[in-house]
C-alpha positions as CSV (number, residue, x, y, z in Angstrom):
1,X,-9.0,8.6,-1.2
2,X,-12.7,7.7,-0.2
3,X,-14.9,5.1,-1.9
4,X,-18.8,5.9,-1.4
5,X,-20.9,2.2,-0.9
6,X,-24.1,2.0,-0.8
7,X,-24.4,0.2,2.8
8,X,-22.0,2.7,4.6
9,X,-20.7,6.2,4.3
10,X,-17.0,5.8,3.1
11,X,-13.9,3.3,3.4
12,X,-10.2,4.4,3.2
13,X,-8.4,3.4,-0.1
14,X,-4.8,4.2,-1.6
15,X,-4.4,3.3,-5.1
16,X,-0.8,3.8,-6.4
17,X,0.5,2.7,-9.7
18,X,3.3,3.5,-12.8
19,X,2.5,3.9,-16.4
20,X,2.5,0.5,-17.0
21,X,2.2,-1.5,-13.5
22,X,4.2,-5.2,-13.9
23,X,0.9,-7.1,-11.9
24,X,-1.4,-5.5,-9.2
25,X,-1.2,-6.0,-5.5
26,X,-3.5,-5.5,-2.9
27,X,-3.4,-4.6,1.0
28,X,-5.9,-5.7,3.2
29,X,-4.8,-4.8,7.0
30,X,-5.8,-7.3,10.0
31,X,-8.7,-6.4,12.8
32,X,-6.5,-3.8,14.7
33,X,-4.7,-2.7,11.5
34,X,-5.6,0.6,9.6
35,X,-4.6,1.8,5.6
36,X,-2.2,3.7,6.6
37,X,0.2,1.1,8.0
38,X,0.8,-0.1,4.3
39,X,3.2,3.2,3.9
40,X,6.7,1.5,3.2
41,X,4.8,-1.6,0.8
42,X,3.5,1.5,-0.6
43,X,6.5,3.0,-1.6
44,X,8.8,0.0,-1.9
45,X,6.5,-2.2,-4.5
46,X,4.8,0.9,-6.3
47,X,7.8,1.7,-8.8
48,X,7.3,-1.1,-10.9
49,X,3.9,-2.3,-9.3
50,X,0.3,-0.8,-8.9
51,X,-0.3,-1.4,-5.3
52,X,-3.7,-0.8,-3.5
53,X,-4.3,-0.6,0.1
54,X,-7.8,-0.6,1.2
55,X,-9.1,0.4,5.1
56,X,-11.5,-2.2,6.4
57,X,-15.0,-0.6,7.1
58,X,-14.9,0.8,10.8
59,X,-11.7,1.3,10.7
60,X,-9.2,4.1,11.2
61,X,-10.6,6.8,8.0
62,X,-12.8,4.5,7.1
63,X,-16.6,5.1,7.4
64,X,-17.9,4.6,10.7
65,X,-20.8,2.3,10.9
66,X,-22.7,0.2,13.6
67,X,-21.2,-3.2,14.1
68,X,-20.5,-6.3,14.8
69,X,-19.1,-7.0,11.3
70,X,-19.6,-10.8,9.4
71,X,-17.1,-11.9,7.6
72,X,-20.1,-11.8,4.7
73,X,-20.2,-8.1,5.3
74,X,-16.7,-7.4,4.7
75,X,-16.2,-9.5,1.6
76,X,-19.0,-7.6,-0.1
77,X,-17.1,-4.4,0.8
């Protein structure tokens, strides 16, 4: 799944979750990391747990978008 933001074209995001998720977690890969390398939290935590995994902008399927980054920048994403 995509998310359109106003500031950029798209960033990655993988939202998994039960009927009734026991408490929410969320994913946030490093500098070199992508969404996708979440796969086995993904599968292991999602049973019993809504687990989101979100793709930091200019990275992997996320939008592509002139850089350097701030750390500003990213939080507001």
């Amino acid at each position: 799944m995509s998310v359109g933001l106003q500031h950029f074209e798209r960033i990655a995001l993988i939202d998994i979750a039960p009927e009734r998720p026991e408490r929410t977690i969320v994913c946030l890969h490093g500098f070199d990391g992508h969404v996708a390398q979440w796969k086995r939290q993904l599968t292991h935590f999602s049973d019993e747990n809504r687990v989101i995994a979100v793709g930091l902008r200019g990275h992997s399927i996320s939008g592509r978008c002139p850089g350097p980054f701030t750390t500003p920048q990213l939080l507001a994403d």
